[in-house]
C-alpha positions in Angstrom: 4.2 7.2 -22.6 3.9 9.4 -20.2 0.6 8.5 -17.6 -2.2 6.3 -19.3 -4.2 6.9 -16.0 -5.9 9.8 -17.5 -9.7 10.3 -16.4 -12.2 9.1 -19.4 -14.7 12.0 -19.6 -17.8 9.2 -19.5 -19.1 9.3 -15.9 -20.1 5.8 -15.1 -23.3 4.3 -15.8 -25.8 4.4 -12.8 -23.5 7.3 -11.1 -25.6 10.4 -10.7 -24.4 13.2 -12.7 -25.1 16.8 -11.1 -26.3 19.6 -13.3 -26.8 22.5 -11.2 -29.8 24.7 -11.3 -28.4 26.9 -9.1 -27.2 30.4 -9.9 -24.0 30.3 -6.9 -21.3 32.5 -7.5 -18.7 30.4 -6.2 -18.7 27.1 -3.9 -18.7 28.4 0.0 -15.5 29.3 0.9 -16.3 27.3 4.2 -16.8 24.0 3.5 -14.0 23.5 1.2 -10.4 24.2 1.7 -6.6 23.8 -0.5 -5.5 20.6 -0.1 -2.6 22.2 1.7 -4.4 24.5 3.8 -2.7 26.7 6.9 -0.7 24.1 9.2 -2.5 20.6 8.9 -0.7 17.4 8.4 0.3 15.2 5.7 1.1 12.0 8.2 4.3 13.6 10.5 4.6 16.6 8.3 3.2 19.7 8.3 1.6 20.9 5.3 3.0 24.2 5.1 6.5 22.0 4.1 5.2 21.2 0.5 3.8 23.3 -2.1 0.9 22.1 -4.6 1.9 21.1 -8.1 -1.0 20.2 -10.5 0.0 18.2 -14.1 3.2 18.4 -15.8 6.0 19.3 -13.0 8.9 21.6 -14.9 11.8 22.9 -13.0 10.4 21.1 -9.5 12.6 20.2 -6.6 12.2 16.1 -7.3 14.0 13.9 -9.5 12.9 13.9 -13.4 11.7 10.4 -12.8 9.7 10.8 -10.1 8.1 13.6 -11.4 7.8 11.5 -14.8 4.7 9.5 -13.1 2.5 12.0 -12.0 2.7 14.4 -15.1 -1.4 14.5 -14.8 -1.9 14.5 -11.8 -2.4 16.6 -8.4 1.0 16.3 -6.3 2.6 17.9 -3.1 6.3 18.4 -3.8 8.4 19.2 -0.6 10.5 22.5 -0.5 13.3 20.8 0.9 15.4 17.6 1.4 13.7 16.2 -1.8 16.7 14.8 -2.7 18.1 12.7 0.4 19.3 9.6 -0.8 22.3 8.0 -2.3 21.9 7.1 -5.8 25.7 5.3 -6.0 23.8 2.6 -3.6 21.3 -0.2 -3.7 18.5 0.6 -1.6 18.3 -1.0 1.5 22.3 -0.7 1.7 21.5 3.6 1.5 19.2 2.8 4.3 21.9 1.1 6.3 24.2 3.2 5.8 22.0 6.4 6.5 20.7 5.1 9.6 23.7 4.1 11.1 25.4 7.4 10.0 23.0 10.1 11.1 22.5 11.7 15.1 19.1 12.1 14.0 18.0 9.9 11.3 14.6 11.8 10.2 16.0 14.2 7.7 14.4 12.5 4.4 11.3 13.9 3.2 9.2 12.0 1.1 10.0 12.3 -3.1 6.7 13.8 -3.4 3.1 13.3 -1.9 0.2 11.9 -4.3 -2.9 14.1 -3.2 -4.7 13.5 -6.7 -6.6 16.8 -6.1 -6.4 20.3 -4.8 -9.2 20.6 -2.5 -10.6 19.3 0.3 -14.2 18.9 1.4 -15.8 18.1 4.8 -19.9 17.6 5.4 -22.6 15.5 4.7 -23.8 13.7 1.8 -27.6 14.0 1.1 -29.7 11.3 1.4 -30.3 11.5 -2.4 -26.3 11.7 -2.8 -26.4 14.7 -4.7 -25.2 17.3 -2.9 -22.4 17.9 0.2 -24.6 19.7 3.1 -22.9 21.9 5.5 -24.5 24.1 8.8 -25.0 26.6 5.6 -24.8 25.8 2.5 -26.0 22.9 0.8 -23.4 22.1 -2.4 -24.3 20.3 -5.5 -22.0 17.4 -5.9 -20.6 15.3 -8.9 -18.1 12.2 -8.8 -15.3 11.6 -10.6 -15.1 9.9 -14.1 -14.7 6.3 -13.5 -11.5 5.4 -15.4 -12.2 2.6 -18.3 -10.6 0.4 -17.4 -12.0 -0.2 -14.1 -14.5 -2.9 -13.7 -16.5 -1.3 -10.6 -18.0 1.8 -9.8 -19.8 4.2 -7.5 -23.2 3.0 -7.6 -26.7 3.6 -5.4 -25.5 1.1 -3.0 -22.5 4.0 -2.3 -24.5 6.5 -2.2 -27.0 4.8 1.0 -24.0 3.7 2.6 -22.6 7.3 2.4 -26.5 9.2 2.9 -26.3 11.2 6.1 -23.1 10.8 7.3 -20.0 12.8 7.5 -17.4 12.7 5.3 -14.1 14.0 4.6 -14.1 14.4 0.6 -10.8 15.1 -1.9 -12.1 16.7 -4.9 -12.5 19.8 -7.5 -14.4 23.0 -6.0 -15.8 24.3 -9.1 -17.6 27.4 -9.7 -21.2 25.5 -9.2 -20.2 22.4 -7.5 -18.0 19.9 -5.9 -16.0 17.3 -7.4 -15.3 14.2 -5.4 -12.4 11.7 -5.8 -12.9 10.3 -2.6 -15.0 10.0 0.1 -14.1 8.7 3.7 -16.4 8.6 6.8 -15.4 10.3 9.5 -17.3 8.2 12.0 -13.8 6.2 11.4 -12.4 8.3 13.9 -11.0 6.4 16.9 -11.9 7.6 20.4 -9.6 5.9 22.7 -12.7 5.6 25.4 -15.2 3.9 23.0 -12.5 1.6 22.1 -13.1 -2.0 23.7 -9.8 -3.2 26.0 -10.0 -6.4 24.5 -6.6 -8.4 24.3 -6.2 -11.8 22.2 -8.2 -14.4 24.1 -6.4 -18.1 24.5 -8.5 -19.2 21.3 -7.4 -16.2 19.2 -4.9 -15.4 16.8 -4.2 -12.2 14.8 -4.8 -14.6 11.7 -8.3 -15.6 13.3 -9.1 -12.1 13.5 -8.5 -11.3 9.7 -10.4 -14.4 9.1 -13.8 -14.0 11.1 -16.5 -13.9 8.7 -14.6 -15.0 5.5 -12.6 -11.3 5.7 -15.7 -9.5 7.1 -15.8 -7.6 3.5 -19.4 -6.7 5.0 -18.9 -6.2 8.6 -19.4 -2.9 10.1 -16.3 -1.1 11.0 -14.7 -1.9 14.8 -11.9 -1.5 16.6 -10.2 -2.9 19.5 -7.3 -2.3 21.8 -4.7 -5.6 22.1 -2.2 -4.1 24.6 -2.7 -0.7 26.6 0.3 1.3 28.7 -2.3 1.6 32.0 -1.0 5.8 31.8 -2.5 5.9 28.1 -5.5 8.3 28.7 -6.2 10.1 25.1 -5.1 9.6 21.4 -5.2 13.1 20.6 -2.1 14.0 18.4 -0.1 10.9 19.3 2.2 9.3 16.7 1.6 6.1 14.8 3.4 3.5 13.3 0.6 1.8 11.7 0.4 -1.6 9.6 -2.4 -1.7 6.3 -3.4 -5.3 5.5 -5.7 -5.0 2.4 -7.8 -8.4 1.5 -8.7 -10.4 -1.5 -10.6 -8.7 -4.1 -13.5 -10.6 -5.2 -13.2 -10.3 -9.0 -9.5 -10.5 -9.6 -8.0 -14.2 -9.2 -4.4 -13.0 -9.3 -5.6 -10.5 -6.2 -6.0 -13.1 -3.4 -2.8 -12.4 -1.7 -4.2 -9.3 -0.8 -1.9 -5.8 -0.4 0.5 -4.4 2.6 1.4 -0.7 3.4 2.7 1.2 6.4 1.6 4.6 7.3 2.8 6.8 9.8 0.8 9.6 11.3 -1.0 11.3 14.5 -4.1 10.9 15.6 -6.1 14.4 15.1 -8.2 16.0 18.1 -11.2 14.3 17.6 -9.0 10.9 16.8 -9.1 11.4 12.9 -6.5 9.7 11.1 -7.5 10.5 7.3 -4.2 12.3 7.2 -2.0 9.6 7.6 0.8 9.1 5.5 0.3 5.5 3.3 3.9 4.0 1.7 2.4 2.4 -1.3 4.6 0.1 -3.3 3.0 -1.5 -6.7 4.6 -2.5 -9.9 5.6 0.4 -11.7 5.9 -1.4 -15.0 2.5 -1.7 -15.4 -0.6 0.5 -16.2 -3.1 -0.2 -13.7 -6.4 -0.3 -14.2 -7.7 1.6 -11.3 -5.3 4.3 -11.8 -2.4 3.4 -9.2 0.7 4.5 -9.1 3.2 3.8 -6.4 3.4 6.8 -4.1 3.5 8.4 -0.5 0.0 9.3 -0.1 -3.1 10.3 2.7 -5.4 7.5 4.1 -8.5 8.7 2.8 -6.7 8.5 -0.6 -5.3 5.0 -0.2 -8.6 3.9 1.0 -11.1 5.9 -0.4 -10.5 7.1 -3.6 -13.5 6.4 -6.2 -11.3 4.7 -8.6 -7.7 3.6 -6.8 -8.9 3.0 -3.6 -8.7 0.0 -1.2 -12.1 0.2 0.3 -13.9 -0.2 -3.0 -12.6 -3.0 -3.7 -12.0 -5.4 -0.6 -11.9 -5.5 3.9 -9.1 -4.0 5.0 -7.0 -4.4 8.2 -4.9 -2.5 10.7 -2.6 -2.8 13.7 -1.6 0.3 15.3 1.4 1.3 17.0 0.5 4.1 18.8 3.6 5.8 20.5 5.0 8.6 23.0 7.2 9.6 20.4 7.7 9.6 17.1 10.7 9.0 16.2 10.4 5.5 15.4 8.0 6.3 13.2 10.0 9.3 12.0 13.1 7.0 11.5 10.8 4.6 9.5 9.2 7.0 7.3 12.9 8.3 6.6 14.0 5.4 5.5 11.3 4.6 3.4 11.5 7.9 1.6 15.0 7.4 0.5 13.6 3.5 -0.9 11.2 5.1 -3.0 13.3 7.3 -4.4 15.5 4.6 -5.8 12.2 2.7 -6.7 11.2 5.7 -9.4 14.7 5.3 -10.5 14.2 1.9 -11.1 17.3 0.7 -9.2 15.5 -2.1 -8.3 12.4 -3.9 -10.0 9.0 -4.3 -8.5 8.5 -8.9 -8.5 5.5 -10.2 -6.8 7.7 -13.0 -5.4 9.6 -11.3 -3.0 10.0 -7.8 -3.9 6.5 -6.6 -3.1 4.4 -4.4 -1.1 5.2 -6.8 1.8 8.8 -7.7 1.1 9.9 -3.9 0.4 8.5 -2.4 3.7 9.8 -5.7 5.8 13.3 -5.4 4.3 13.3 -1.5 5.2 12.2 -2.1 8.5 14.6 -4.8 9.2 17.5 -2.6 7.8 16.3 -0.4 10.3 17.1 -3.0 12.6 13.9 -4.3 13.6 14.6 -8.2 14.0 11.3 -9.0 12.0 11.1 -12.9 12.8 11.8 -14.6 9.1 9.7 -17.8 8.4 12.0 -19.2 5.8 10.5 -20.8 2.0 7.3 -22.3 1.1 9.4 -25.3 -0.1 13.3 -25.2 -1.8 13.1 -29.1 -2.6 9.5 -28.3 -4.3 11.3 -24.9 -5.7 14.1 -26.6 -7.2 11.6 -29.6 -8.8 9.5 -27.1 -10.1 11.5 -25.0 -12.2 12.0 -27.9 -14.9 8.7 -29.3 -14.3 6.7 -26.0 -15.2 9.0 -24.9 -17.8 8.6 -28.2 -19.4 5.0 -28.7 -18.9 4.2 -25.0 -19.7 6.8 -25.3 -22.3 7.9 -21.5 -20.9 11.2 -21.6 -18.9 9.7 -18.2 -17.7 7.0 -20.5 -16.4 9.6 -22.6 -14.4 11.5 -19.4 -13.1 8.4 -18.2 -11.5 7.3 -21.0 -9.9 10.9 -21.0 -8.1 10.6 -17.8 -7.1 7.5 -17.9 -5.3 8.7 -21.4 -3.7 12.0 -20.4 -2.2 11.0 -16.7 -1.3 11.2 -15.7 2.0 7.1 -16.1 3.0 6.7 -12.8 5.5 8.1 -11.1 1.9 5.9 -13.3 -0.3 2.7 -12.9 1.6 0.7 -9.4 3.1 -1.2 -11.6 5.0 1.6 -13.4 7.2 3.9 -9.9 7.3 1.0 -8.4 8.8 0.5 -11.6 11.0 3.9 -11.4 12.3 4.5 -7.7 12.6 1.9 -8.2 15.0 3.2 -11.2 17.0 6.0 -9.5 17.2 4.7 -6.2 18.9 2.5 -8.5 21.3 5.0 -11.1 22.4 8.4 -9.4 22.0 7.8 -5.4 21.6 5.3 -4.7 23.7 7.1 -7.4 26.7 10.1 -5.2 26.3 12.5 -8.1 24.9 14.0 -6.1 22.3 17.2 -6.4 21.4 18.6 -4.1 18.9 18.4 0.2 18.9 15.4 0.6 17.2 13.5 -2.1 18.8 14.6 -0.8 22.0 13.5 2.5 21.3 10.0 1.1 19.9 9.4 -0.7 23.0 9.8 2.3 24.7 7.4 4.5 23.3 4.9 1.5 22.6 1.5 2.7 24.2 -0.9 0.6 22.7 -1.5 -1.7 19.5 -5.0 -1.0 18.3 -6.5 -3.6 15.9 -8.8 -1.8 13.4 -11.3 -3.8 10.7 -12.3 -1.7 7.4 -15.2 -2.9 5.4 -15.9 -2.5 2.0 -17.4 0.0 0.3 -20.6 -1.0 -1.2 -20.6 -0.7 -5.3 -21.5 -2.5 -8.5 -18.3 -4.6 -7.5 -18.1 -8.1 -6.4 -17.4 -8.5 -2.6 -14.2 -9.7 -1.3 -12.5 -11.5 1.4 -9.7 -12.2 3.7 -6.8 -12.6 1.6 -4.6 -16.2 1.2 -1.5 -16.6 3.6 -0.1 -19.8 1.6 0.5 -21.2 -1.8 -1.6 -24.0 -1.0 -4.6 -21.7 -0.3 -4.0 -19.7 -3.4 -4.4 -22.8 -5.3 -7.6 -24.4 -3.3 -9.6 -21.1 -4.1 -8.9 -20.7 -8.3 -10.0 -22.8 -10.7 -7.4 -25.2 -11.5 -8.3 -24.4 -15.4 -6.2 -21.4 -15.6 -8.5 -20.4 -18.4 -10.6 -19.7 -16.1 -9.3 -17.6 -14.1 -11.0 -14.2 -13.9 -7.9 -12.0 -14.8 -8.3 -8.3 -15.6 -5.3 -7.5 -18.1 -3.5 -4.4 -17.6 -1.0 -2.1 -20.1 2.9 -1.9 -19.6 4.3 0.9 -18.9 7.4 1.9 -20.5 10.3 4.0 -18.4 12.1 6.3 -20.6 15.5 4.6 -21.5 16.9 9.0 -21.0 15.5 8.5 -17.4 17.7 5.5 -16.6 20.9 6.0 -14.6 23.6 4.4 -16.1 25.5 4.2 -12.9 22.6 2.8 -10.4 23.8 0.1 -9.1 23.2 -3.8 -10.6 20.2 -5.2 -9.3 20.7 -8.5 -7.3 20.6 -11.7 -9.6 17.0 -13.6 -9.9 16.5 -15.8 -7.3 15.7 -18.2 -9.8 18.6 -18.0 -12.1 20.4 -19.7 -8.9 18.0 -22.7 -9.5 18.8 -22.6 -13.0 22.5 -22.4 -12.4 22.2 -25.6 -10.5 20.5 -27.3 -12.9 22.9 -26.3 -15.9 25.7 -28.0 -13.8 23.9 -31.0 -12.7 22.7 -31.4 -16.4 26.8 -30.8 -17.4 28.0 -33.1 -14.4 25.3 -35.6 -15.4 26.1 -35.8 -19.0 30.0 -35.6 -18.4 29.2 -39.0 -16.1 26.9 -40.5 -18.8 30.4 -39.7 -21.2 32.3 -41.7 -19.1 30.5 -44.5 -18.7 30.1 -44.7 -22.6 33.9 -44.9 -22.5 34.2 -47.7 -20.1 31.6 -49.7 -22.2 33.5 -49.2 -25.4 36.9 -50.2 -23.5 35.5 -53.3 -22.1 
């Protein structure tokens, strides 16, 4: 299999399907431009250091297995340094190596960049949401097929929300009329004088923010600045280092831990920040059914696209670093090139316990040095008890190892919500104070200017509404059905890697946390029945 996240050729029902009556030669040259027009950005790149590759990629400068996922769709391949990483290591140990190796540690380009289309559109929408509206032309416009399997859709609820404002579209210029496949406001931008000085009061807590109005899925979108350098005067093409904490979907009761990313970037002129670059880790081994794959791709992507993106389907939440300089952020998007390179190599599994969106960005950053405070297990006792419990009960031993895993893994790598919660404590109380301690911190603290906290609302559609997402086991469990028949659970489609893709000589992957558990339990079992032996000797003696 190559990419079951083809477009079904059924628009969605209640989606208004454009047929142009127009005679137009072409779409106006103006209002829509090559995804990798002239010298823009794709987060701290230029764009002018990729070229465009739509469908099947032969002969491309990336690996075979990256190119592998994207066979159908729109991708930005870099002309150079596609290739930096080590494939003899695992990858955080390429990071630390790399890092501590390098003068200048911001040589790694990403292994590709996932644009999903070749064209770019900015205007308005009209209040009918039917065509894109320029100073000149007035466009007829379609959306993109909603994907089966997706449960939600575009609906006339997206189109008001989206009537009269203007938007930043990735889409299809056609002959007659543009193609959207996503749409993001640009009254998103972030003015740094219309942005509120407004630090944590005593009462609050970056949790407490997350949390106002059950995840604020409905709350209009707001910013606000946490901590300001005094000599901080403009945004305008500054750097970030920015942290994505997506919520709980409100249809999906295995989404309530919500999502993490990082992005890096600079803010535009008029403090746009569509073209930041989004590090997006989700299982590979599975189809999804909105159509993601795992990738390096823009904001308005991430967020905004019809069928993958975040926005459609729950709040979302940002803290951003904004800096003097980028080369923390460069150093950090470096890194995290070279990790998801091994990643399409499968040299190391995506596991929701652990080895996550969270847990992979954390452990990159803190190979990088950054001290990232660690929280510790849920509960090793309640770990340990589990594994037999469920395995028994559930009569599944696969049961039993996954309950351990998610009780002994470290929680800032188990949960979005609390990496997100102390990234940010950490900038506030330690970063921002100027008590680092190691290189990179120091050099972070340095270049700190201000942490901006930013709240995304969701997207109206036909799809249910959702929330903050859960920061504990115990609130995962108080907000599903304790019938896990229940559960509303969307089923997705594996997807099989090519056994001519695998490396043979990848490194191993590092045991299951669980298989230590089960270890201990085979020799206790052993030690108990050897003792049990024993004693059944003495008796007979005596």
């Amino acid at each position: 299999m190559k990419n079951n996240n083809s477009r079904t050729k059924a628009f969605a029902i209640g989606v208004s399907i454009i047929t142009s009556f127009y005679s137009l030669a072409s779409v106006a040259e103006s209002q829509f431009s090559h995804a990798l027009n002239g010298n823009n950005l794709l987060g701290l790149y230029r764009t002018n250091q990729f070229q465009l590759n739509q469908g099947a990629c032969k002969n491309c400068a990336i690996t075979p297995q990256a190119s592998w996922y994207f066979e159908q769709e729109t991708i930005a391949i870099p002309l150079s340094n596609a290739h930096s990483f080590d494939p003899t290591l695992s990858a955080q140990d390429d990071v630390k190596q790399w890092v501590t190796s390098q003068s200048s540690a911001t040589n790694a380009m990403p292994p590709l960049v996932w644009l999903g289309s070749p064209h770019v559109a900015v205007g308005k929408l009209s209040q009918d949401g039917k065509f894109m509206q320029s100073e000149n032309s007035k466009t007829p416009l379609s959306i993109t097929p909603k994907i089966e399997s997706n449960q939600s859709y575009y609906n006339q609820a997206s189109e008001q929300h989206f009537a009269g404002r203007n938007l930043v579209m990735h889409g299809t210029a056609e002959q007659t009329h543009f193609t959207a496949r996503s749409i993001w406001p640009l009254d998103y931008n972030l003015d740094l004088n219309q942005i509120p000085y407004k630090p944590l009061a005593d009462q609050e807590t970056i949790a407490s923010l997350i949390r106002d109005k059950n995840g604020g899925a409905s709350a209009p979108f707001s910013a606000r600045i946490l901590y300001k350098n005094p000599n901080l005067t403009s945004l305008q093409n500054k750097p970030v280092l920015s942290f994505v904490l997506n919520g709980a979907q409100g249809d999906d009761d295995e989404a309530h831990g919500g999502h993490f990313a990082v992005a890096t970037g600079r803010f535009g002129a008029q403090g746009e920040w569509q073209d930041w670059l989004v590090n997006n880790f989700y299982n590979l081994g599975s189809v999804s059914e909105k159509g993601i794959i795992a990738a390096s791709l823009p904001m308005d992507s991430y967020q905004g696209d019809l069928n993958s993106g975040q926005s459609w389907y729950r709040p979302s939440y940002m803290l951003v670093a904004v800096l003097k300089n980028e080369r923390s952020a460069a150093t950090y998007q470096s890194a995290i090139n070279r990790v998801m390179q091994h990643f399409y190599r499968q040299d190391f599994l995506y596991r929701h316990a652990g080895v996550n969106c969270a847990g992979i960005n954390l452990e990159t950053l803190r190979s990088l040095d950054w001290n990232i405070p660690k929280l510790g297990a849920t509960n090793l006792p309640k770990a340990f008890a589990a594994l037999p419990y469920k395995a028994l009960s559930d009569m599944n031993l696969e049961s039993g190892l996954k309950a351990y895993d998610y009780l002994s893994a470290e929680q800032t790598n188990l949960y979005p919500f609390v990496a997100f919660e102390t990234i940010g404590n950490d900038l506030l109380s330690r970063i921002a104070k100027n008590q680092a301690n190691s290189a990179f911190e120091k050099q972070l603290a340095e270049d700190l200017e201000a942490i901006i906290y930013v709240h995304i609302p969701q997207f109206p559609s036909s799809r249910a509404m959702g929330q903050a997402p859960v920061a504990s086991l115990d609130e995962y469990i108080a907000r599903t059905p304790a019938d896990m028949s229940q559960w509303k659970i969307i089923p997705v489609g594996a997807r099989d890697f090519p056994d001519a893709l695998k490396d043979k000589n990848a490194p191993a992957e590092p045991l299951r946390p669980a298989y230590y558990g089960l270890i201990a339990w085979f020799v206790i079992l052993m030690l108990a029945l050897l003792g049990m032996r024993n004693i059944f000797r003495k008796l007979r003696k005596s």
